[in-house]
C-alpha positions in Angstrom: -47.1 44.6 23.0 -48.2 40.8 23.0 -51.3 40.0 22.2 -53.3 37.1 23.3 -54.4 34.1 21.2 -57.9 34.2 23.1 -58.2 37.8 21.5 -58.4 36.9 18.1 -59.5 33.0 17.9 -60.6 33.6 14.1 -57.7 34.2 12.7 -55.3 31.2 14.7 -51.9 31.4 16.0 -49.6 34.0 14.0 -45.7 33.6 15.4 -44.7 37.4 14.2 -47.9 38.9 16.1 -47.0 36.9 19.1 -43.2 38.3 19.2 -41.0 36.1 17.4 -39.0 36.9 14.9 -37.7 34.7 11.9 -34.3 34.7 11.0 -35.2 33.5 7.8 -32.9 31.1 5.5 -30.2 32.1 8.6 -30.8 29.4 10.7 -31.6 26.3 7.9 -28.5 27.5 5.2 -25.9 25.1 6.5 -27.9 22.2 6.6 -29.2 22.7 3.3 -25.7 23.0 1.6 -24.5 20.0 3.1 -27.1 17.7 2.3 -27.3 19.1 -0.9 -23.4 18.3 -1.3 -23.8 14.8 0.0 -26.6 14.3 -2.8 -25.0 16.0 -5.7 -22.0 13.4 -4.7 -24.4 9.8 -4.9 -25.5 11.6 -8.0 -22.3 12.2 -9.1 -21.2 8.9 -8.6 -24.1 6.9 -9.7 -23.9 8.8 -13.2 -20.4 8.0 -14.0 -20.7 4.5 -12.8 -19.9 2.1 -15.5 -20.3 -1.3 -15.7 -17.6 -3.1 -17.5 -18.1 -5.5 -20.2 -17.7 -9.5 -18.4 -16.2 -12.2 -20.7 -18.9 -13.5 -23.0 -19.9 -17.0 -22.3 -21.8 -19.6 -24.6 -25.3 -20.7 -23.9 -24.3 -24.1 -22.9 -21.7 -22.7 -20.0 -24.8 -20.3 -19.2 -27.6 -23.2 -19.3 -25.0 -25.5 -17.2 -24.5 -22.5 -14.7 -28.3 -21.6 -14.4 -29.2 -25.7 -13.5 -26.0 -26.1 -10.8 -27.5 -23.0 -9.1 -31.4 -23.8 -9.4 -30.4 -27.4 -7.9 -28.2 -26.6 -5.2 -30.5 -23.1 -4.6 -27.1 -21.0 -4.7 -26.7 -17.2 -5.4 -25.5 -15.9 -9.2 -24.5 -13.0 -10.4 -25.7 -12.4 -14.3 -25.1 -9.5 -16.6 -27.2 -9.5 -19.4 -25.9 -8.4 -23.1 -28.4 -5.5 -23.7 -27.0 -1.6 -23.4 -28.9 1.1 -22.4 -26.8 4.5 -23.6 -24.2 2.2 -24.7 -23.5 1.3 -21.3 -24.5 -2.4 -19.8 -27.2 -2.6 -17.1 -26.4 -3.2 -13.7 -25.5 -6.7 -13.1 -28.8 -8.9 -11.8 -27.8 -10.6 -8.4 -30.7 -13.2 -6.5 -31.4 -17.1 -7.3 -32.6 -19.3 -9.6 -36.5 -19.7 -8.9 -36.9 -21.7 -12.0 -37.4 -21.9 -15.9 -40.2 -21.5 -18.7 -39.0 -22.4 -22.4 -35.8 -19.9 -22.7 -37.0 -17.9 -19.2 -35.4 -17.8 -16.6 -36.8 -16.4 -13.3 -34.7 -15.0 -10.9 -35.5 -13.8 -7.6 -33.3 -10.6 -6.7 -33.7 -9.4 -2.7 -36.8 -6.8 -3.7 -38.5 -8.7 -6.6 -38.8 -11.4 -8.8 -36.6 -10.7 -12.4 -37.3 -12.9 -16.1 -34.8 -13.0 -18.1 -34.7 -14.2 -21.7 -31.3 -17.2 -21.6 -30.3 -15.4 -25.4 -29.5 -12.3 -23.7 -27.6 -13.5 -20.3 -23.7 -12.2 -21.6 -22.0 -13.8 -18.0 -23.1 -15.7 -15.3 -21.2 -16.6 -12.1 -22.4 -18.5 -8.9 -21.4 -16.4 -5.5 -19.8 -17.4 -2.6 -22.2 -17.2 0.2 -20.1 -16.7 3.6 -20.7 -19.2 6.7 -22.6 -17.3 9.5 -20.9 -20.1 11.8 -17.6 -21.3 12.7 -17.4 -24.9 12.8 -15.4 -24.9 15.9 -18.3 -23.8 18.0 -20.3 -26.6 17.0 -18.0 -29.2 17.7 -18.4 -31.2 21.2 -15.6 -31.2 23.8 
């Protein structure tokens, strides 16, 4: 027997009064064991990701570096020389946006990074890809 939801107003919409039964964890398990799986694998790999140790470079290289790429507004890559549980940090990738005494600012693709020029281990100036060919820009 099926009762009405006009019956009963107080008390709202109940699914099991209305005839419906829940099967539960039945019908959700296999879409909670794979995404489970899929996170406990980015997990996985982002804890036994290490970063490995780039050449050391002296602060002159560095300062050169950091003043090619601020003029020419090119991308760099830096790694800085501080460890965090013996490992180094991920490597700092954005521009040059300019310097303050031994700051350096860098503008990554979500924020705006300082970094002290004593503690930049390896720097390296990307390639950035052309978006164009130059064939399609040449006349006939």
């Amino acid at each position: 027997m099926v009762k009405d939801f006009q019956e009963q107003p107080e008390k709202g919409f109940i699914p099991a009064q209305q005839g419906y039964q829940d099967r539960k964890m039945a019908k959700w398990q296999g879409f909670i064991l794979s995404d489970h799986a899929e996170l406990q694998k980015k997990h996985a790999a982002i804890r036994h990701k290490v970063n490995e140790p780039k050449v050391k470079q002296t602060v002159e290289d560095i300062s050169e570096c950091l003043s090619h790429a601020f003029s020419k507004k090119l991308s760099v890559m830096l790694q800085t020389d501080i460890l965090e549980n013996g490992l180094y940090k991920d490597d700092i990738t954005g521009t040059v946006s300019g310097f303050e005494d031994n700051l350096i600012y860098i503008r990554t693709d979500s924020d705006y990074v300082v970094v002290e020029l004593e503690s930049i281990r390896h720097i390296s100036i990307l390639s950035t890809p052309k978006w164009f060919k130059s064939d399609d820009w040449s006349e006939t």
